[in-house]
DORO-731168 format. One record per residue (C-alpha): residue number from 0; z, y, x. Coordinates in nm, 2 decimals. Layout:
N
+-----+--------+--------+--------+
! num !     pz !     py !     px !
+-----+--------+--------+--------+
! NUM !      Z !      Y !      X !
...
+-----+--------+--------+--------+
END
This chain:
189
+-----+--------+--------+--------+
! num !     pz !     py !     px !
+-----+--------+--------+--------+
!   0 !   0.00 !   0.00 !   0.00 !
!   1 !   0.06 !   0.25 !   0.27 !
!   2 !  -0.32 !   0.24 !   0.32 !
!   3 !  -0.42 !   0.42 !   0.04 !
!   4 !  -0.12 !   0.68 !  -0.01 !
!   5 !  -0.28 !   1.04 !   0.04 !
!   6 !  -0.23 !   1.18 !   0.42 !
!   7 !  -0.41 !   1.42 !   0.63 !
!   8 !  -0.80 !   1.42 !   0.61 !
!   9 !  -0.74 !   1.32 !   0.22 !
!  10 !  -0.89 !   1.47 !  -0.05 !
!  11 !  -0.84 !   1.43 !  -0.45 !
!  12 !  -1.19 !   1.49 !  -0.68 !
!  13 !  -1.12 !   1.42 !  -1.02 !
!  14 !  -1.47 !   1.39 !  -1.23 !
!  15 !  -1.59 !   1.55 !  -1.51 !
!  16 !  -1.26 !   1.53 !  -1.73 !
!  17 !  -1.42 !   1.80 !  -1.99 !
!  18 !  -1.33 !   1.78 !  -2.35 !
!  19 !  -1.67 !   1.67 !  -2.44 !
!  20 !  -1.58 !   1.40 !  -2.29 !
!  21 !  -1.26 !   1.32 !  -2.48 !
!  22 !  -1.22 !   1.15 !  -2.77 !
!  23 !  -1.33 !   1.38 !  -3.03 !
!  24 !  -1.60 !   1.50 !  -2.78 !
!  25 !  -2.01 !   1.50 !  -2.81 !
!  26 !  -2.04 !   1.23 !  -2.58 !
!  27 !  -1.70 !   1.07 !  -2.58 !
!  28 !  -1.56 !   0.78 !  -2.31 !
!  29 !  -1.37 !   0.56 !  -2.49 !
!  30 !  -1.04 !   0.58 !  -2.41 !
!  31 !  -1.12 !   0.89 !  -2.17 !
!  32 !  -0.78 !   1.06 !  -2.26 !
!  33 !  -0.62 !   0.84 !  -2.07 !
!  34 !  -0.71 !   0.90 !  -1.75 !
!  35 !  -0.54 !   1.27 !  -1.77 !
!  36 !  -0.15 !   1.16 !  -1.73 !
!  37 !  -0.24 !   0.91 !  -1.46 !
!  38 !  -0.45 !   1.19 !  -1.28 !
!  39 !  -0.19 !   1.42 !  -1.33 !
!  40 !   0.07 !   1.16 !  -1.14 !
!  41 !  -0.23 !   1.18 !  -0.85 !
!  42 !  -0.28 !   1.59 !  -0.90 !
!  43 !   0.13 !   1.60 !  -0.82 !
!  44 !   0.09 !   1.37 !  -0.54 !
!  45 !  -0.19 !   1.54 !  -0.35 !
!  46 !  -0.01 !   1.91 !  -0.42 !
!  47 !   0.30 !   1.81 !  -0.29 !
!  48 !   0.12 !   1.74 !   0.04 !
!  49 !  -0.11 !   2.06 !   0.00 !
!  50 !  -0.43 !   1.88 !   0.03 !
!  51 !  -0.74 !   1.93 !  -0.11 !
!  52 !  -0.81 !   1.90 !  -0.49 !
!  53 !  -1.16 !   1.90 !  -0.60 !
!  54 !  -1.23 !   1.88 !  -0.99 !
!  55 !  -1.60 !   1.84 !  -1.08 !
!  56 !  -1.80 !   1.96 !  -1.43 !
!  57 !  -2.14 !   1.88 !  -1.61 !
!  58 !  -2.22 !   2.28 !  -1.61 !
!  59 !  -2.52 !   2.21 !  -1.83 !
!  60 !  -2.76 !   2.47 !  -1.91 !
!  61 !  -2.88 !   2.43 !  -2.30 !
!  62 !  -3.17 !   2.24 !  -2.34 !
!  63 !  -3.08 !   2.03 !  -2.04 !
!  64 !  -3.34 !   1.70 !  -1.98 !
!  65 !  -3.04 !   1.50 !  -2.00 !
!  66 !  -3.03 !   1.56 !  -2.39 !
!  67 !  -3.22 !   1.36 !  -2.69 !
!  68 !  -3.40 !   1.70 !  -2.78 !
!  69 !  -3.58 !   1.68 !  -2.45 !
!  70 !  -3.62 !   1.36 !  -2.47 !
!  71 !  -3.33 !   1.23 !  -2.24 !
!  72 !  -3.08 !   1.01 !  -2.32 !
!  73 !  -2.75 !   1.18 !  -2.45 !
!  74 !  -2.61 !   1.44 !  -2.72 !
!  75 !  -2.58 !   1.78 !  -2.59 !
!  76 !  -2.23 !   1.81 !  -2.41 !
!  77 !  -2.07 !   2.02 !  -2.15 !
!  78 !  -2.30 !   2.34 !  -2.19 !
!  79 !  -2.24 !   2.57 !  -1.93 !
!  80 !  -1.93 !   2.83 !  -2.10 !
!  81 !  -1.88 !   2.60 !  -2.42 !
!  82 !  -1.57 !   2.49 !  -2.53 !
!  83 !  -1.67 !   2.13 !  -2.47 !
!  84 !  -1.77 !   2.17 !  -2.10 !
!  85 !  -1.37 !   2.30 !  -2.02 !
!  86 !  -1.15 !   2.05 !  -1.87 !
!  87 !  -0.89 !   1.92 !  -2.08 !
!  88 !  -0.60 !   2.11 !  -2.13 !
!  89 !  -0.32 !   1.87 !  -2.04 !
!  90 !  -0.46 !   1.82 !  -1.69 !
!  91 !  -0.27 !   1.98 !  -1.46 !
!  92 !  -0.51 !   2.14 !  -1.27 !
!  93 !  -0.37 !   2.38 !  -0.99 !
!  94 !  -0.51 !   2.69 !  -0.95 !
!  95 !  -0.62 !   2.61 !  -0.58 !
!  96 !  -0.79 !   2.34 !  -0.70 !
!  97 !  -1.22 !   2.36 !  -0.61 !
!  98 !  -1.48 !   2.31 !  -0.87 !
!  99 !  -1.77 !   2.21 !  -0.81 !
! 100 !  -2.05 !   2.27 !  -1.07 !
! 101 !  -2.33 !   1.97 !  -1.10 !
! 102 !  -2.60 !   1.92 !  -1.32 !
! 103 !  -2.71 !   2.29 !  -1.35 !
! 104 !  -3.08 !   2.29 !  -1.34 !
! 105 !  -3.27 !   2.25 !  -1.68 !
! 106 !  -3.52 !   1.98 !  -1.53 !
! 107 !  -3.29 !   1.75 !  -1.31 !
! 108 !  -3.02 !   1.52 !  -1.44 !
! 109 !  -2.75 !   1.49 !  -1.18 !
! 110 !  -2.44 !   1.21 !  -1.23 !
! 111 !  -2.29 !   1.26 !  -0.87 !
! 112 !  -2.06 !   1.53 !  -0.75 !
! 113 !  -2.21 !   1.57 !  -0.43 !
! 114 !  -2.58 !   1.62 !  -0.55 !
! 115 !  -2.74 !   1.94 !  -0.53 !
! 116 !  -2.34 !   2.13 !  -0.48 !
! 117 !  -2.16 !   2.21 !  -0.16 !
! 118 !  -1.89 !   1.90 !  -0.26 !
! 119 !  -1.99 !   1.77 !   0.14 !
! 120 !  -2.02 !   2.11 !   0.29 !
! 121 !  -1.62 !   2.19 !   0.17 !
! 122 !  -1.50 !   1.85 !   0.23 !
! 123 !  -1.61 !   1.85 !   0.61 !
! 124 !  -1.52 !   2.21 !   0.64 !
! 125 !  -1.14 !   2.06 !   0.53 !
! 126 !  -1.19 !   1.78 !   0.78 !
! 127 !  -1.17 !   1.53 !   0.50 !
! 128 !  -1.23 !   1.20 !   0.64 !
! 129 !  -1.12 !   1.02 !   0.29 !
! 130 !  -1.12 !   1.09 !  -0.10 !
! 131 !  -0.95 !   0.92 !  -0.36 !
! 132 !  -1.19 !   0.95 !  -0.69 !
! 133 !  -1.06 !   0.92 !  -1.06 !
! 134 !  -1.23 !   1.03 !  -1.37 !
! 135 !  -1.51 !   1.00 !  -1.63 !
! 136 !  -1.72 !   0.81 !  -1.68 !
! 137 !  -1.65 !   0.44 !  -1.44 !
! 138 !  -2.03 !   0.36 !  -1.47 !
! 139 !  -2.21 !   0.70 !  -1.48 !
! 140 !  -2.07 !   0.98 !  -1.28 !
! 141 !  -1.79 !   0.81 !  -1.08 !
! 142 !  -1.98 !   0.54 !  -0.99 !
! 143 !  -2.28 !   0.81 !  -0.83 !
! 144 !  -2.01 !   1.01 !  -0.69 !
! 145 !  -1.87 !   0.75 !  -0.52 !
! 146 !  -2.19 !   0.59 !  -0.41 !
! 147 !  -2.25 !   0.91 !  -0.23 !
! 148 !  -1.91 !   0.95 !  -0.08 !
! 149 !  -1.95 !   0.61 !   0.09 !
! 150 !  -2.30 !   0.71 !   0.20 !
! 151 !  -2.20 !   1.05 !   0.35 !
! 152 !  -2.00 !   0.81 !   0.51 !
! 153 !  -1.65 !   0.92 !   0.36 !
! 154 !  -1.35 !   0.62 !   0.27 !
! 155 !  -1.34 !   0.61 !  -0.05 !
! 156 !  -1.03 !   0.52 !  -0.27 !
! 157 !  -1.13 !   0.46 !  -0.64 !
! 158 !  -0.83 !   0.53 !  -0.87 !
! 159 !  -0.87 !   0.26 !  -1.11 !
! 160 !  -0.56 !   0.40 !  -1.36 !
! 161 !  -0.74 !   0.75 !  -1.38 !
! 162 !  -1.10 !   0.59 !  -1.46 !
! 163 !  -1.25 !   0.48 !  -1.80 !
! 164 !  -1.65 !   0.35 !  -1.89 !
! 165 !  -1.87 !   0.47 !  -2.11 !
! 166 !  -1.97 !   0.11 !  -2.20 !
! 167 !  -2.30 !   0.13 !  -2.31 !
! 168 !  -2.36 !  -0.22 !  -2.27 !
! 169 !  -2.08 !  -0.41 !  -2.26 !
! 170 !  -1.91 !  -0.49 !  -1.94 !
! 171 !  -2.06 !  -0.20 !  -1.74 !
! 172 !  -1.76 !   0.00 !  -1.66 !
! 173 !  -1.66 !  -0.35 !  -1.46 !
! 174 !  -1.97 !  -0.37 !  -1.30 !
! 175 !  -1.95 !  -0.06 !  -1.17 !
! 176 !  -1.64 !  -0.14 !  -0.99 !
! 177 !  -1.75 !  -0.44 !  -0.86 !
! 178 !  -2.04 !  -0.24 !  -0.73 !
! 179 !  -1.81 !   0.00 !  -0.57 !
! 180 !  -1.61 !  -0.23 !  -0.42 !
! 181 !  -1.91 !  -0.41 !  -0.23 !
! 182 !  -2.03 !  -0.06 !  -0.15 !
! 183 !  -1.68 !  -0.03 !   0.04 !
! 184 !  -1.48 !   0.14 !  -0.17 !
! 185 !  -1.10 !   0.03 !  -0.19 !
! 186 !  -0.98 !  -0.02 !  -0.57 !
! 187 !  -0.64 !   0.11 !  -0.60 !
! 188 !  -0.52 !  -0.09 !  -0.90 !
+-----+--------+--------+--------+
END
């Protein structure tokens, strides 16, 4: 266990946990409200130790590509400034916490953090040699995100209390974490 308590050269990023995202939400995770009290047991951790805490957001534009109007696959959901794109109000997000804005562009859909931001840029400028990842969803935008992190060549700590799948097919959300875990990434039960 000591292996995967935060330390120097760690960093927390907590995905996309916007209300549309939330039960209740345009494009709900089942069960995605209950990632907020575990991540908030992390959030504590990592800001007692003053390390770095990096929340990321859809920050869609309307008429994004990712929506059924243009033909893509989801509802509309976390417009850019709309209620449903803020992160939910129970996490305790600090106020030194970074976001990091993804999926901006009209014409590109975007699941990971580090595409198209400056997520790698501010972790290296940190000297973050590790992240520990929690959020929504398991098999869409954690899953990218930490695909990335382990390619950028980051460790990678999946927090598997602060995740939950959007299940589209059955099973997928466990897939993904099998597919994590071969990638390299440790699963922190």
């Amino acid at each position: 266990m000591a292996a995967i308590r935060p330390q120097a050269g760690d960093a927390l990023i907590l995905v996309d946990v916007q209300y549309d995202f939330l039960p209740g939400g345009s494009l709900a995770v089942p069960r995605g409200d209950e990632v907020v009290p575990a991540l908030n047991g992390h959030l504590a951790a990592f800001r007692g130790q003053g390390l770095p805490i990096i929340a990321t957001r859809d920050w869609h534009p309307a008429g994004h590509c990712s929506f059924k109007a243009q033909g893509g696959p989801w509802p509309p959901h976390c417009v850019a400034g709309t209620d449903g794109a803020r992160f939910a109000a129970l996490l305790d997000l600090p106020c030194e916490a970074q976001i990091i804005s993804k999926a901006t562009a009209p014409d590109k859909e975007v699941y990971s953090g580090f595409e198209g931001t400056e997520l790698d840029g501010l972790l290296r400028k940190s000297g973050v040699r590790r992240v520990f990842v929690g959020g929504l969803a398991t098999d869409y935008c954690v899953l990218n995100t930490v695909r990335d992190a382990l390619r950028l060549g980051y460790g990678v700590i999946l927090l598997a209390d602060a995740v939950r799948a959007v299940d589209a097919t059955a099973g997928d959300g466990d897939r993904a974490i099998a597919e994590m875990r071969r990638l390299g990434a440790i699963v922190a039960e």
